[in-house]
C-alpha positions in Angstrom: 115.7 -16.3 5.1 113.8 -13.3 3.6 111.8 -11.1 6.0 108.8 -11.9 3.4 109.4 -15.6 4.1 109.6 -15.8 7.3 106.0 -13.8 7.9 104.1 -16.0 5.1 105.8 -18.7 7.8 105.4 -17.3 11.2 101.4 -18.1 11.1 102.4 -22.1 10.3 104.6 -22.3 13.2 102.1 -20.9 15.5 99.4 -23.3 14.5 102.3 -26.1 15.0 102.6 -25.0 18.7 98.7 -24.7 19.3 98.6 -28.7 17.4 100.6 -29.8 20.3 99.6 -28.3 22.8 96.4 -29.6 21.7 97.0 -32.7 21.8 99.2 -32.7 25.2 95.9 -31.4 26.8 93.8 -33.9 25.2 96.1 -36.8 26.4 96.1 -35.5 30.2 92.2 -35.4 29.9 92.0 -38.7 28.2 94.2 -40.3 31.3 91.7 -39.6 34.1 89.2 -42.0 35.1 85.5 -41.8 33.5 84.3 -43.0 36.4 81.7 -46.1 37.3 80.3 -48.4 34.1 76.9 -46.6 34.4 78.7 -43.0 33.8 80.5 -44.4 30.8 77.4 -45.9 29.4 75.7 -42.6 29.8 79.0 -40.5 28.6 78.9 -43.1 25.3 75.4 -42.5 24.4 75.4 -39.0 24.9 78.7 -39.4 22.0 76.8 -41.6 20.3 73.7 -39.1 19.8 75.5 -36.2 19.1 77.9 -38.5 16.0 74.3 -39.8 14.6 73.0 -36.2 14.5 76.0 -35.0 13.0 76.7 -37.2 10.1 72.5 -37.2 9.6 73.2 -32.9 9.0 76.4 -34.1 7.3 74.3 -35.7 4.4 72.0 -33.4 4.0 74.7 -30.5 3.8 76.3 -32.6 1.2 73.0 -32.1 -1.2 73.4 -28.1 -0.4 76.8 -28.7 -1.4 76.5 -30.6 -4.7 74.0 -28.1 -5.7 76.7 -24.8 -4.6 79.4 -26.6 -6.4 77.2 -26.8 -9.9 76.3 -23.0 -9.3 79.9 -21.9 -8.6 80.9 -24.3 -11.8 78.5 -22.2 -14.1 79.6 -18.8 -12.7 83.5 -20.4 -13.1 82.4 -21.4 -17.1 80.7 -17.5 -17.9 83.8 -15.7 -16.3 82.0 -14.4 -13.3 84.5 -16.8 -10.6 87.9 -17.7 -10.9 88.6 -22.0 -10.6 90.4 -21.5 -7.8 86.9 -20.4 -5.4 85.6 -23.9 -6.2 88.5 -26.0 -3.9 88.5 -23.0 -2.0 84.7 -23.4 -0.9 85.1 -26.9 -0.5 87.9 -26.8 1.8 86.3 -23.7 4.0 83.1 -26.0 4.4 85.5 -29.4 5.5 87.2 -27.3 8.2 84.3 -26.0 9.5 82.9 -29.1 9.6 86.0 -30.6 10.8 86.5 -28.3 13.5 82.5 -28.7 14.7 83.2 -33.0 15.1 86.7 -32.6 16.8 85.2 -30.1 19.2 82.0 -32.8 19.9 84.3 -35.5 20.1 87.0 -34.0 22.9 83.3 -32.7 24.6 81.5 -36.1 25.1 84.7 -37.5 25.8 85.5 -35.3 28.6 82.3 -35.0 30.3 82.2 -38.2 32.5 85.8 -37.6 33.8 84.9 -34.4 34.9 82.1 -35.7 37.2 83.9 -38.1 38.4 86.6 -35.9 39.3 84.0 -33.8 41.1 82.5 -37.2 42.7 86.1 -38.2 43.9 88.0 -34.7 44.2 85.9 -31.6 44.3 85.1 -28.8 42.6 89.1 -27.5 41.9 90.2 -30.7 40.2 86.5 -30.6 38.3 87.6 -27.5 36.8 90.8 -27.7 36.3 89.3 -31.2 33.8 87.0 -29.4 32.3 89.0 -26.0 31.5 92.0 -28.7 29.9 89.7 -30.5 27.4 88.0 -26.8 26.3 91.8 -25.6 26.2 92.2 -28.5 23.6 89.3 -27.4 21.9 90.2 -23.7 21.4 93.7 -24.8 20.9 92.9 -27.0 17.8 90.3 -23.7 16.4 93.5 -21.8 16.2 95.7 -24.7 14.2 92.9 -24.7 11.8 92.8 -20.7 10.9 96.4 -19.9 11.0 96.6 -23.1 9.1 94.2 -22.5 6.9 94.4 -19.0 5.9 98.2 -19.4 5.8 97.9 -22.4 3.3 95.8 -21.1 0.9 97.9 -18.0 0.9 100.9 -19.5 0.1 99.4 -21.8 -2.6 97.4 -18.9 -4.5 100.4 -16.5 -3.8 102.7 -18.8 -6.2 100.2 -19.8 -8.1 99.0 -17.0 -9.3 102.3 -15.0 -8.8 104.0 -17.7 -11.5 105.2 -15.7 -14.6 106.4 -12.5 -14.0 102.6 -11.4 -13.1 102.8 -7.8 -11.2 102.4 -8.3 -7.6 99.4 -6.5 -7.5 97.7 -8.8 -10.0 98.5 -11.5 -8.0 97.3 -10.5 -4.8 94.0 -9.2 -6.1 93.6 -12.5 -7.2 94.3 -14.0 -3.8 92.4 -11.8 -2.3 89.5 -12.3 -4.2 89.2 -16.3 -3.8 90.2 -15.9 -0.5 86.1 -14.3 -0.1 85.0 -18.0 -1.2 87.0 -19.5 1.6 84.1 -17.4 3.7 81.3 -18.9 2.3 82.2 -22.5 2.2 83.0 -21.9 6.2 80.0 -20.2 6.8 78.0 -22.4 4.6 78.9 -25.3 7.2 78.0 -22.7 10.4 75.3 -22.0 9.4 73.8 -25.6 9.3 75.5 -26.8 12.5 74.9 -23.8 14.2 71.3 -23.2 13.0 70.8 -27.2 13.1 72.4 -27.5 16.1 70.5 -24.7 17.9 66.9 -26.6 16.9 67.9 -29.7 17.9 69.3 -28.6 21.4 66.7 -26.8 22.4 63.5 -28.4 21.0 65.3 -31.5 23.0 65.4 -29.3 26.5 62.5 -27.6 26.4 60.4 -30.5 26.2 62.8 -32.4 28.6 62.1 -29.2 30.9 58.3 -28.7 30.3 57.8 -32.1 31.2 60.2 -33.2 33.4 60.2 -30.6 35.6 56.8 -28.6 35.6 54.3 -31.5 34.9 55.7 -34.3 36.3 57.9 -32.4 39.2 61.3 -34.1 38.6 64.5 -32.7 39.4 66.8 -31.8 36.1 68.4 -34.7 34.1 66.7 -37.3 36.2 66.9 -40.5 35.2 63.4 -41.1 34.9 63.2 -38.3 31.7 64.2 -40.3 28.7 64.0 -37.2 27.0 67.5 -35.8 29.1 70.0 -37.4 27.0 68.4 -35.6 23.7 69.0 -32.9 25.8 72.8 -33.4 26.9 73.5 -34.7 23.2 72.0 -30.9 22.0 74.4 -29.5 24.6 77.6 -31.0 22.3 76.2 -30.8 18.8 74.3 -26.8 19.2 76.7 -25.2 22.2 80.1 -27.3 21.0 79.9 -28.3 17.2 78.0 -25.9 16.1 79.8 -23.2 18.1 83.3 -24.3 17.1 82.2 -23.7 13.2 80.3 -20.4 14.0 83.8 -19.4 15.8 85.8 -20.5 12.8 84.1 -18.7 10.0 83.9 -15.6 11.9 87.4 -15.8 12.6 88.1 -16.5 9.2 85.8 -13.7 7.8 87.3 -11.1 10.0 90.8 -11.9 8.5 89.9 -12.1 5.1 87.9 -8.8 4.9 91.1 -7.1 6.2 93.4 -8.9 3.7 90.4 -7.5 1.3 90.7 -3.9 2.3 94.4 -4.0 3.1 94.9 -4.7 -0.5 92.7 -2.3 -1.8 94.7 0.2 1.2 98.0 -0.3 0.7 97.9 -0.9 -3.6 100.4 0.5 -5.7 102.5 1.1 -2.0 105.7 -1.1 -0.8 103.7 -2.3 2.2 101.0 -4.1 0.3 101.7 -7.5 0.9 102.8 -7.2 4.4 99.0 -5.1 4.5 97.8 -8.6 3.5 99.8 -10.3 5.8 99.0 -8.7 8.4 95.8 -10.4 10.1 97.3 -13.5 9.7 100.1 -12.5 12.2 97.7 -10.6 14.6 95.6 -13.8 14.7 99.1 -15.8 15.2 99.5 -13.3 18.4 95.8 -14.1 19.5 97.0 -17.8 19.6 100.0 -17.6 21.5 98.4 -14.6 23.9 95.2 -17.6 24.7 98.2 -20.4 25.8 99.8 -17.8 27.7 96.5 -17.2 29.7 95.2 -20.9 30.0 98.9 -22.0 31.7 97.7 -18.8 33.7 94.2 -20.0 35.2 95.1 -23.8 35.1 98.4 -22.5 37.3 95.8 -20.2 40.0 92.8 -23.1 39.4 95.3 -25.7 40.9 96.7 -23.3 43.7 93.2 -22.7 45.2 91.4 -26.0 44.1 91.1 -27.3 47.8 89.0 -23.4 48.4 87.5 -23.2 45.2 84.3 -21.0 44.7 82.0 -19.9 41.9 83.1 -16.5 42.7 86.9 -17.4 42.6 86.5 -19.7 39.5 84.8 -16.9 37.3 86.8 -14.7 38.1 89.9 -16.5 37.5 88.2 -17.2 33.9 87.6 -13.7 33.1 91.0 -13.0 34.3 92.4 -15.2 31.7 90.2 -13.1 29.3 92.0 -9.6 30.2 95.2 -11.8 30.0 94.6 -12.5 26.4 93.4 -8.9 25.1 96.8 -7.7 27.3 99.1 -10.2 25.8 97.5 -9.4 22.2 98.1 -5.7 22.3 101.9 -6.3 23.4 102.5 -9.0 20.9 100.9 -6.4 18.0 102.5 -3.4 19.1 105.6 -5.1 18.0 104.1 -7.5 14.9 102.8 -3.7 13.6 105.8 -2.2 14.3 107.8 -4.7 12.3 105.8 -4.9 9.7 104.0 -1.9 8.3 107.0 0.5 9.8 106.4 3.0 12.9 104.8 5.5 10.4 101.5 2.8 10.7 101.2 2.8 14.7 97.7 3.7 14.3 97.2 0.8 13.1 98.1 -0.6 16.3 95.8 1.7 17.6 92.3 0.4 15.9 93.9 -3.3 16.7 93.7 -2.5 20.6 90.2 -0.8 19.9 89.1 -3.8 19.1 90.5 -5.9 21.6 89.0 -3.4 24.3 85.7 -3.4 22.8 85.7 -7.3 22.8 86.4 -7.2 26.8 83.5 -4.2 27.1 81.2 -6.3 25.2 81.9 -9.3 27.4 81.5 -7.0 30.6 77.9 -5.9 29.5 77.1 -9.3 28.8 78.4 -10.1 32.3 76.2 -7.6 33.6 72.7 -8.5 32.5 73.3 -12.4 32.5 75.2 -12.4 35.8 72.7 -13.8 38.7 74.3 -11.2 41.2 73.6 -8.2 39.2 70.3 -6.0 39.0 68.8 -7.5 35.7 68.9 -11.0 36.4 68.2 -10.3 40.0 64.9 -8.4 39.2 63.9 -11.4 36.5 64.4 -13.5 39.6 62.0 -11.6 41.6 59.6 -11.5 38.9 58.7 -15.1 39.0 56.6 -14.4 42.3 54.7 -13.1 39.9 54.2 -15.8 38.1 55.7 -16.6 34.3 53.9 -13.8 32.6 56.0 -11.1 34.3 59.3 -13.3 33.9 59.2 -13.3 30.5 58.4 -9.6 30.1 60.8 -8.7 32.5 63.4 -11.0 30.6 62.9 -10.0 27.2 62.9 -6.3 28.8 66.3 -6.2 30.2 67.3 -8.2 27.0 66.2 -5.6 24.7 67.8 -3.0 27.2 71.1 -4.9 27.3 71.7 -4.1 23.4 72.3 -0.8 24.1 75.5 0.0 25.6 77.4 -3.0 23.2 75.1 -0.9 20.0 77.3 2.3 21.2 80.5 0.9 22.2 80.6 -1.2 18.3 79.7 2.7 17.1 82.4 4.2 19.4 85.3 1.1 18.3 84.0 1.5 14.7 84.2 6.0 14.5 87.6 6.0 16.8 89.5 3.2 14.2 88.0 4.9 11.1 89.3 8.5 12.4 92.5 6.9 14.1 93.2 5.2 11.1 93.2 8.4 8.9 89.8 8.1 7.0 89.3 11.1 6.6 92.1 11.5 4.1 92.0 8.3 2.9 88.7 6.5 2.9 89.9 2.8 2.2 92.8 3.6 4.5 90.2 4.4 7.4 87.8 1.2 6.8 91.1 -1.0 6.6 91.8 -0.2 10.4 87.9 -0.5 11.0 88.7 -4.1 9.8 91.9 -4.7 11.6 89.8 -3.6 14.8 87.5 -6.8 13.7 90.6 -9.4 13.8 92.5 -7.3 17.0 88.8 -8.1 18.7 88.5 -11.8 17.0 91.9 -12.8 18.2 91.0 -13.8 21.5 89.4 -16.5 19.8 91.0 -19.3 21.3 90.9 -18.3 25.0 87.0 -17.4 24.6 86.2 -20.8 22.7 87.9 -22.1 25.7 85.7 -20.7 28.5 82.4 -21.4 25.6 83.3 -24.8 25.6 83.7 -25.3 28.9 80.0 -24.4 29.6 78.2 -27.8 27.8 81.3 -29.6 28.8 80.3 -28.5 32.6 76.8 -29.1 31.7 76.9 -32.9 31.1 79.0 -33.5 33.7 76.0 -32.5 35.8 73.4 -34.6 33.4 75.9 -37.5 34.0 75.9 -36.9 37.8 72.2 -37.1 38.0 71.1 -39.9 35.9 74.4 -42.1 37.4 72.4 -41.5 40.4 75.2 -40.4 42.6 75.4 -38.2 46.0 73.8 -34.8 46.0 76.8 -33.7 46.6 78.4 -34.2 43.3 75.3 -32.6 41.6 75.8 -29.4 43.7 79.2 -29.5 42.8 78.8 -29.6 38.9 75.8 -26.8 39.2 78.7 -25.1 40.4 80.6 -25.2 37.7 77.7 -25.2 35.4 77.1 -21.5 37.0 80.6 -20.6 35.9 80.1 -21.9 32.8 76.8 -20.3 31.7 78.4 -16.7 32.7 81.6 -17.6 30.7 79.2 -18.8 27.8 77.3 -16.1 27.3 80.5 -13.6 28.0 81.7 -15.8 24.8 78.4 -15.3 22.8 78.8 -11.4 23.4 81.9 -11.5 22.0 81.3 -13.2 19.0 78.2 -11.0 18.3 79.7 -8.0 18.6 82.9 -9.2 16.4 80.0 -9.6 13.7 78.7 -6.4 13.8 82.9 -5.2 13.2 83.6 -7.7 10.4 80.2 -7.3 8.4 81.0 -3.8 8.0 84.3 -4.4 6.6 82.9 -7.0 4.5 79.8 -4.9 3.0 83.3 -2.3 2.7 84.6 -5.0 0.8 81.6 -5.5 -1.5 81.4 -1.8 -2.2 84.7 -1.7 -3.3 84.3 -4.3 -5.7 81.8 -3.0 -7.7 83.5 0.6 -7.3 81.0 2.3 -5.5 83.0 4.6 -3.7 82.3 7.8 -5.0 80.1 10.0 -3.2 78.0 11.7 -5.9 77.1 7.9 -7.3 76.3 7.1 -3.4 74.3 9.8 -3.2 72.3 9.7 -6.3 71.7 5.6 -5.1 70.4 7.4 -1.6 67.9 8.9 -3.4 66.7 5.4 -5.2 63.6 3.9 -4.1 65.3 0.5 -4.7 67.5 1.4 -1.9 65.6 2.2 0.2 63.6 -1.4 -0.5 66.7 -3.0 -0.4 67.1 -1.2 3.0 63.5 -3.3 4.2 64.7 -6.6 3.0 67.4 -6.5 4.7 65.7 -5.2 8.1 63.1 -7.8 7.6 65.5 -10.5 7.0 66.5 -10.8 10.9 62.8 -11.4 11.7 62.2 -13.3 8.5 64.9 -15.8 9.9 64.3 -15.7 13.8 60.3 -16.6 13.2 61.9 -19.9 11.0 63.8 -21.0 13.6 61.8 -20.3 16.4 59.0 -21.7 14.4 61.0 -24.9 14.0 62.2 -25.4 17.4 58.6 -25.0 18.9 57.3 -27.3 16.2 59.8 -29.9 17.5 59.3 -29.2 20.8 55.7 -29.8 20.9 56.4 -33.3 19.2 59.4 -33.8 22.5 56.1 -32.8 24.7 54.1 -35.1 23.6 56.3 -38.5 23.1 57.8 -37.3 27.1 54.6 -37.5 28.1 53.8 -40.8 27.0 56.9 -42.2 27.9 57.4 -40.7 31.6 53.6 -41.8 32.4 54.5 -45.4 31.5 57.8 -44.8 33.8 56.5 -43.8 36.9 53.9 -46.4 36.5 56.4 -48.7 36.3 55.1 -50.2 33.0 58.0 -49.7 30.9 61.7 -48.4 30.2 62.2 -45.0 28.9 63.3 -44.8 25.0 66.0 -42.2 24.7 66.8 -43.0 21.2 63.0 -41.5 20.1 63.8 -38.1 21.4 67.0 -38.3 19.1 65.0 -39.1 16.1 62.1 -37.0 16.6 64.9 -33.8 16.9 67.4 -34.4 14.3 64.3 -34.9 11.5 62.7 -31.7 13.0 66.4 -30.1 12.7 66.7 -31.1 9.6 63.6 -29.7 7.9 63.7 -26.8 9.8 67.2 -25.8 8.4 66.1 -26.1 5.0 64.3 -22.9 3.8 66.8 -20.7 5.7 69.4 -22.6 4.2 68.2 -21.2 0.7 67.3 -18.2 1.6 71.0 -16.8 2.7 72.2 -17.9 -0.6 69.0 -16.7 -3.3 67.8 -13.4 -1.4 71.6 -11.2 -2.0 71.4 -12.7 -5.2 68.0 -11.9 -6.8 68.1 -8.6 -5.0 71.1 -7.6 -6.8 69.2 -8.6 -9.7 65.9 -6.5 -9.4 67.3 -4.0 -7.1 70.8 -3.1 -8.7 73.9 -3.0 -6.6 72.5 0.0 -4.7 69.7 -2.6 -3.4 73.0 -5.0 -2.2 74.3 -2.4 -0.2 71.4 -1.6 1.3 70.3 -5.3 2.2 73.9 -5.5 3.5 73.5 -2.5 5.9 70.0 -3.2 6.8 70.8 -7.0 8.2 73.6 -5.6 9.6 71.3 -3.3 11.5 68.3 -5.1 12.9 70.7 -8.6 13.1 73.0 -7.1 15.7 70.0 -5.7 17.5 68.4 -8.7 17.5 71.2 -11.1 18.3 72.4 -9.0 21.4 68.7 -8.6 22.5 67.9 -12.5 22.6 71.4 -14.1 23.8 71.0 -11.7 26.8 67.1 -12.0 26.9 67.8 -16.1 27.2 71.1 -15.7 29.4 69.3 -13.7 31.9 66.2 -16.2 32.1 68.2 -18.9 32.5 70.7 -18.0 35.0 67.5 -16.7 37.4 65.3 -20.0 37.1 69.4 -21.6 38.2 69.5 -18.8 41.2 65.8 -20.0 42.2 67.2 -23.6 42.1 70.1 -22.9 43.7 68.1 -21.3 46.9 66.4 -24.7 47.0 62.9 -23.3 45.8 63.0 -26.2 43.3 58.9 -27.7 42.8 57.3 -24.3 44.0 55.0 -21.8 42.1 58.1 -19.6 41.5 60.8 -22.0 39.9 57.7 -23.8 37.9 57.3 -19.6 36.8 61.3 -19.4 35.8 61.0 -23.0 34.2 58.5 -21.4 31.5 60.5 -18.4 31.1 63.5 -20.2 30.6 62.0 -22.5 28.3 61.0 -19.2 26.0 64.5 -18.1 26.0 66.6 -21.0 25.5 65.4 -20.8 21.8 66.3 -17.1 21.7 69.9 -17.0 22.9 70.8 -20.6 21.7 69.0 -20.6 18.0 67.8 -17.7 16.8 70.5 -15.1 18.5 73.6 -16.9 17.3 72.8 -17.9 13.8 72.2 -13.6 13.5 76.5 -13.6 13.7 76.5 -15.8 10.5 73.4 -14.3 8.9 74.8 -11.5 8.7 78.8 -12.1 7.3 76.8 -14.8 4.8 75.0 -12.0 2.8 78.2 -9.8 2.7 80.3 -12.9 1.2 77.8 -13.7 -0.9 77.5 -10.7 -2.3 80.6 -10.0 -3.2 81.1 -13.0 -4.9 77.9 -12.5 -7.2 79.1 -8.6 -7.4 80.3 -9.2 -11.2 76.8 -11.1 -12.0 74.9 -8.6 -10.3 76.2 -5.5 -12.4 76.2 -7.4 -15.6 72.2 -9.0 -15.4 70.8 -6.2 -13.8 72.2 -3.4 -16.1 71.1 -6.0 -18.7 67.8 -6.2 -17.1 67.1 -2.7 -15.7 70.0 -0.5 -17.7 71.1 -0.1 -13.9 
């Protein structure tokens, strides 16, 4: 076997171990009990819910997708696209979507057994349930990128490659429809994320408002038809929607650098394996994330009869330094192999990433964390009543994008210097990008500890409306607390990957319309379009976030005002709660609200191109980049932080006073922020890169046509 065989191989054969292991972990969940029959009817309909919302958002992507498919045909027919970005889109849209209803599936599935393990067992056996069904899930994210990416690499490889065609043709052909792969997968992110995020939390912030405040019940009590909305948000938003923002950013990240390794490494022996490259350091990511889950499941089920909150997160985060440990090993040697020792620097910007992943994860840790000074101080606030909660909270959210702002500078200067950019440009921005997929490879393991969260989540929803012992409740807050820190560690991670890989994707777009020289940059500096292609693209964070937010308080107030009527009629004992309205009344509200972002992502890079030139693109590119990292850090940890005081005020048993009925507001003003508006800022701001470069050859042609650009 050729060395060149057996590394277009090696990614299939790690994707073959994560598929089993997958599905062993899946089995071993599926055998425990789910409990009494009123915990399985509660487990089904929260499945139920969350299949009906999906294959509702299913349809109506399917209109988005006809109409993309028709677009993509027309820019095939004028020469703009090759054929092959047409299956190529389609397929990166049916993994993400794929990957979204298998992760939903193993959730709902899983959530009963894991209260009833905490009913029966405690809080050791709880976790070690839960942490085994989100290992399946991160598991089965890696099968489908090494998979995926491996695939289609193979296939376009020989295809293109058949006829004597220079290797260099073929690859920049590969590369090139490898971009569309992007869009189809973020295309499908962006809907279940976005859709997801409005649904879940227009569901739990009327369930919340009402319950809680106005009519002074406890959380997911039985008598708040409007809870399992809420629970079925937790699986479509924080699982389904999650899973396919994880999988395009994934993907992005390893596609830029195939991009820019190409464009590197051309006309050099080491191109291919350049292009092979994040494909293997994403294999490593896989096999580091089962190292460290046999890890924690192994200390989980040593210490399960003492388990604490403490002990469980940090056992979690453990796993987490694990992975980033067993990634920079793993590529030392993968780099070594592959590019020659000459390239080590590359190993270099690889581990920069990694580190920055953890750092990012830290910082998150430290303003969401209920034991450290932020969250502490939002916690104090709500003596104060909810005014000064929220101000504090959105205060040390806007504060918390700092220190990940400078450590993304510090990863991005160090791999671009490290990596020789100042001899050779493309050379520098190509180890910026492999800094992107070293950071991105921990993938599996943090999906893990993401999932785990709404997993944890519903096992306490289940555990109140079943009714059963305080005790059990207590026990899944407890592992809800672990899960909301390892959750928004997770969210951190993912942000700040985006900032990384949108950068080597706006990279990528300059290169393709040969932008590169500084005198032509220069003279495009000094372009008023630029600098109004610069606006757009700080205004198109806030453009978005006031859509979404707009749409979840719009379907909120609609939550409010059928919980109302329903829980008045309940505690009058008049009549039985209607959980299937809340359901309805979200998932149309999702659906609308989705729409005009949905249009937006795909006309604004587009048009601007057109009026602007490509000099307007870049700008727009660098601008979201800008203000959506900002704003994406800023709200996650704004929301994080709000949340996880109101749960330290309910965990010192000031549940029904002045000051919880204070966090309950504030945390009903961030959930929106750090579960709608700050994730769908990751894909915002990949989805105008890909775009872009895929309309780069239309935008150069109909805006010199236009403008004599």
């Amino acid at each position: 076997m050729s060395s060149l065989l057996l590394l277009r191989i090696i990614p299939f054969i790690g994707s073959g171990i994560s598929l089993i292991l997958a599905i062993v972990f899946s089995v071993l969940v599926t055998k425990k009990s789910r409990g009494s029959r009123r915990m399985e009817e509660i487990s089904n309909a929260i499945f139920v819910g969350s299949r009906a919302y999906l294959n509702q958002q299913a349809k109506i992507m399917l209109i988005f997708f006809a109409v993309l498919v028709a677009l993509l045909g027309i820019m095939v027919k004028f020469g703009y696209l090759y054929f092959a970005s047409i299956p190529a889109f389609a397929t990166g849209m049916g993994f993400s979507i794929l990957i979204g209803y298998v992760g939903m599936w193993i959730s709902t599935t899983s959530n009963a057994r894991v209260t009833h393990a905490a009913k029966e067992k405690g809080l050791g056996e709880a976790m070690n349930i839960a942490i085994t069904a989100a290992s399946a899930s991160g598991l089965l994210l890696a099968v489908a990128v090494l998979f995926y990416t491996a695939f289609w690499f193979n296939i376009l490889f020989w295809w293109y490659g058949r006829g004597g065609v220079s290797q260099i043709e073929t690859l920049y052909n590969v590369v090139n429809v490898s971009v569309t792969f992007v869009i189809g997968a973020s295309f499908a992110a962006f809907f279940m994320r976005t859709g997801g995020g409005i649904f879940t939390k227009a569901a739990d912030m009327g369930a919340d408002y009402v319950g809680k405040v106005e009519s002074g019940l406890k959380e997911d009590d039985y008598r708040n038809p409007a809870t399992i909305a809420d629970n079925v948000g937790d699986n479509v938003g924080d699982v389904g929607g999650m899973k396919a923002d994880s999988f395009e950013s994934w993907l992005g990240s390893i596609v830029a650098a195939q991009f820019l390794g190409f464009l590197a490494f051309k006309n050099t022996p080491p191109m291919i394996n350049s292009v092979l490259l994040p494909m293997l350091i994403a294999t490593a990511g896989a096999i580091a994330s089962i190292i460290a889950i046999f890890v924690i499941k192994l200390i989980i089920r040593r210490y399960k009869q003492g388990a604490t909150v403490s002990l469980l997160t940090t056992t979690t985060l453990s796993g987490l330094l694990i992975t980033g440990g067993a990634i920079i090993i793993l590529s030392y040697f993968i780099i070594r192999y592959t590019m020659g020792a000459e390239y080590n620097y590359l190993f270099l910007a690889s581990t920069g990433g990694i580190v920055t992943g953890f750092l990012i994860g830290l910082f998150t840790l430290l303003y969401t964390d209920s034991r450290y000074r932020p969250t502490r101080n939002i916690r104090e606030s709500a003596k104060s009543g909810p005014a000064t909660y929220v101000v504090n909270g959105l205060a040390y959210g806007m504060e918390s994008s700092i220190l990940p702002g400078l450590t993304v500078i510090g990863v991005m200067v160090f791999c671009f210097y490290i990596s020789r950019g100042l001899v050779d440009f493309k050379m520098g921005i190509y180890g910026v990008a492999i800094a992107a997929v070293g950071m991105l490879a921990t993938a599996p393991f943090v999906v893990t500890i993401d999932v785990f969260g709404p997993i944890s989540d519903n096992a306490g929803g289940i555990a109140e409306m079943a009714e059963l012992p305080s005790e059990v409740r207590k026990t899944t807050d407890k592992l809800d607390a672990v899960g909301n820190t390892t959750a928004a560690i997770g969210k951190g991670i993912l942000i700040g990957s985006a900032a990384v890989t949108a950068l080597a994707l706006g990279q990528a777009y300059f290169s393709q319309i040969e932008l590169l020289k500084v005198g032509m940059f220069l003279d495009f500096m000094r372009d008023p379009r630029v600098l109004a292609g610069l606006f757009i693209g700080v205004l198109m964070p806030f453009f978005f976030t006031s859509l979404l937010l707009g749409a979840v308080g719009k379907a909120a107030n609609k939550v409010v005002v059928e919980a109302r009527k329903q829980i008045k009629g309940i505690l009058a004992g008049k009549e039985k709660g209607d959980p299937k309205a809340f359901i309805t009344i979200v998932t149309k509200s999702a659906q609308r609200g989705i729409l005009i972002p949905g249009i937006s992502i795909f006309v604004i890079p587009t048009v601007v191109g057109i009026f602007l030139g490509p000099g307007g693109v870049i700008a727009l590119i660098i601008g979201t980049l800008l203000s959506g990292f900002a704003h994406a850090i800023f709200m996650a940890n704004a929301g994080g932080a709000m949340d996880n005081a109101k749960k330290k005020i309910e965990e010192e048993g000031k549940s029904g006073t002045p000051e919880h009925a204070a966090s309950v507001v504030g945390d009903t003003v961030g959930d929106p922020l750090k579960d709608t508006a700050g994730p769908s800022m990751n894909i915002l701001i990949k989805l105008i890169s890909v775009v872009a470069i895929q309309t780069a050859v239309l935008v150069v042609d109909l805006s010199g046509k236009l403008f004599h650009f």
